[in-house]
C-alpha positions as CSV (number, residue, x, y, z in Angstrom):
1,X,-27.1,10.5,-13.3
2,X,-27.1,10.8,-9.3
3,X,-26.3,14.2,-8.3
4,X,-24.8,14.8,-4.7
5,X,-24.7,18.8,-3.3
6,X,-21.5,20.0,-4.3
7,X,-20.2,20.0,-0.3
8,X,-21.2,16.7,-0.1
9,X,-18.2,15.9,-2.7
10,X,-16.0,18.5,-2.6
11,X,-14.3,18.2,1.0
12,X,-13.6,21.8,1.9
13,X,-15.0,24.6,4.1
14,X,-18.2,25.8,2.6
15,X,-16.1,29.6,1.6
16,X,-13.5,27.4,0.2
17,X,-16.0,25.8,-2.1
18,X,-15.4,27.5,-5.6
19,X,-17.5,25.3,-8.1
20,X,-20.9,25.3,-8.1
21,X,-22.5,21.9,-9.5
22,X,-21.4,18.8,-11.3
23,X,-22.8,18.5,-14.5
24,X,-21.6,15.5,-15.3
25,X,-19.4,12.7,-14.5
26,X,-18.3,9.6,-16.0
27,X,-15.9,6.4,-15.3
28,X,-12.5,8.4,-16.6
29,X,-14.0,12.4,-16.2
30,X,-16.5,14.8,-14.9
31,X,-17.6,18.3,-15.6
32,X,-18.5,21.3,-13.6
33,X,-19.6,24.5,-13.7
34,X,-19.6,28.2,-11.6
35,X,-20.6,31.3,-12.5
36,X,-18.0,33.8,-11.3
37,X,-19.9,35.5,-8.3
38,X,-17.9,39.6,-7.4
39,X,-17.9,38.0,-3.5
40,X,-16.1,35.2,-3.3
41,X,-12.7,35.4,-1.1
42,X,-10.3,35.6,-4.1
43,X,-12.2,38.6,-6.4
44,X,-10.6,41.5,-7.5
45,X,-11.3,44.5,-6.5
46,X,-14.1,44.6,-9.9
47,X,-15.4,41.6,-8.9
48,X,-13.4,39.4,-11.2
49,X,-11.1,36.0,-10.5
50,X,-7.3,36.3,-11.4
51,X,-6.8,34.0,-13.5
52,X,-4.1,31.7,-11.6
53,X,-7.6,30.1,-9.4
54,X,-8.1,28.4,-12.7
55,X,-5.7,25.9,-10.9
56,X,-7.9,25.8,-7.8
57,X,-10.9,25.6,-9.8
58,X,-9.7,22.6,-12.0
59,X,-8.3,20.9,-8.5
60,X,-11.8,21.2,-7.2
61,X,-13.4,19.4,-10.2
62,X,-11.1,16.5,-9.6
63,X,-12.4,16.4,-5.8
64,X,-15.5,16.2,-7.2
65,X,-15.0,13.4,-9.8
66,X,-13.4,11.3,-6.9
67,X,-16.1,12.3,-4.4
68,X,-18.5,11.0,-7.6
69,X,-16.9,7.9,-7.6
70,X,-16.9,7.1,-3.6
71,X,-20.6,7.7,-3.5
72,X,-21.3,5.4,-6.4
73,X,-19.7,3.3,-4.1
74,X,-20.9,3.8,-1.2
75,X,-17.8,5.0,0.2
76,X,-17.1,8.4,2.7
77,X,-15.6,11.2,0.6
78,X,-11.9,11.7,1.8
79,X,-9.5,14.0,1.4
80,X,-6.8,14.4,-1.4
81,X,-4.0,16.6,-2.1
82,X,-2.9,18.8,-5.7
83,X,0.8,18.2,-5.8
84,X,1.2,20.3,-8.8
85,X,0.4,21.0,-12.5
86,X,2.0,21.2,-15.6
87,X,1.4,22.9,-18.8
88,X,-1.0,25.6,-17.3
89,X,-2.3,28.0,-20.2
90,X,-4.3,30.6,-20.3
91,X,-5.3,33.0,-22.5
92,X,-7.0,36.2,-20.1
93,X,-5.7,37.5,-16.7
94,X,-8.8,37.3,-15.1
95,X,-12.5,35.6,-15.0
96,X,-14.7,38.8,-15.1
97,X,-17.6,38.9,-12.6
98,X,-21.0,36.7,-13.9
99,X,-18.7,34.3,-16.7
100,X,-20.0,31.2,-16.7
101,X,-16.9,28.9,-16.2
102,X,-17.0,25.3,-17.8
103,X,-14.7,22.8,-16.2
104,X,-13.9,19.3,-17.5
105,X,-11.5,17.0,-16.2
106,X,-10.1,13.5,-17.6
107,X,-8.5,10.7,-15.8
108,X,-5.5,10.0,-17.9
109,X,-3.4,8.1,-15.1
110,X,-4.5,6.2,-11.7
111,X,-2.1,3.9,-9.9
112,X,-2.8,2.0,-6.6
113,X,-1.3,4.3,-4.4
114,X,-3.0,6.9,-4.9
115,X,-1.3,8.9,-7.7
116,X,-3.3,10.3,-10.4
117,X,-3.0,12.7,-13.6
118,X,-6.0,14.8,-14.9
119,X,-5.8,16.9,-18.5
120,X,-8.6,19.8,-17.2
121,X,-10.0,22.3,-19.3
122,X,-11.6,25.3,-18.4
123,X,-13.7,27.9,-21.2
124,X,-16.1,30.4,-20.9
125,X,-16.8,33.1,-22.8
126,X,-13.1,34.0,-24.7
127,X,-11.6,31.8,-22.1
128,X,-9.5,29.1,-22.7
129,X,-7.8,27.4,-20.0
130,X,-5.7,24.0,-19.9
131,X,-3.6,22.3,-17.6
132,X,-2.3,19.0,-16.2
133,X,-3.1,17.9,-12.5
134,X,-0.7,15.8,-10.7
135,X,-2.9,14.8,-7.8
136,X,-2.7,12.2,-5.1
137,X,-5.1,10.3,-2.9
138,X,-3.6,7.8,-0.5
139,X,-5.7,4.8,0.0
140,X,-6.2,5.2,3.6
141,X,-6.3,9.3,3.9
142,X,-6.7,9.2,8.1
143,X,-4.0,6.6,8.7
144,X,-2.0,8.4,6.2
145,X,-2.2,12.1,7.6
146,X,-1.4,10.7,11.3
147,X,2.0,8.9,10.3
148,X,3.2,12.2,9.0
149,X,1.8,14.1,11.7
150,X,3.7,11.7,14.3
151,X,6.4,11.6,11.8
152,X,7.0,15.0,12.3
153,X,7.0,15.6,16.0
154,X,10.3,15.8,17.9
């Protein structure tokens, strides 16, 4: 398996960067990993993640899976947006400092404009997290982003 630096797939500002590596990726999923570091700009005051980044930690593992595929294809990694989830469960309130978090993320709908659906599960120890990603990815992110920023001018 190729493996990319996380930044190099995941396009956020390196403090925004929550997941650590890609363990693996396939055609229809990937997975990732972090290990819950006490500095990080979300932690509790013990050093701890609440428990609603789970969404933003999912949402970053399907960046990665899509900047996984447009390396494969030689392709720049572009941006893409979380439009919502569905279904979130979890079972603690928080990730405590030093878990190792597990992500995995599956493909279950892709359509040509750029709407997608991932079932994502996250576990680590006596955690249990699951939720559906509705995400999209217009085909042509830069054209895209300036129609609605000219859309939106007076």
């Amino acid at each position: 398996m190729k493996q990319w630096p996380i930044a190099e797939l995941v396009p956020h500002a390196a403090d925004m960067i929550l997941i650590d590596q890609v363990l693996r990726f396939g055609d229809e999923d990937i997975e990732t990993q972090l290990i819950v570091r006490p500095e990080g700009l979300f932690n509790q005051a013990d050093g701890s993640l609440p428990a609603w980044v789970g969404i933003e930690l999912m949402a970053q593992s399907v960046a990665a899976y899509a900047g996984c595929q447009a390396r494969l294809l030689g392709e720049p990694v572009e941006l893409g947006f979380l439009l919502g989830t569905r279904k979130y469960e979890c079972n603690v309130e928080r990730f405590p400092a030093g878990a190792e978090l597990h992500i995995h993320a599956t493909r279950t709908l892709q359509d040509d404009n750029g709407m997608g659906v991932f079932e994502c599960h996250l576990r680590g120890p006596g955690i249990e997290v699951s939720a559906r990603l509705n995400v999209f990815r217009p085909p042509q992110v830069a054209s895209y982003l300036q129609e609605e920023f000219q859309g939106s001018q007076p």
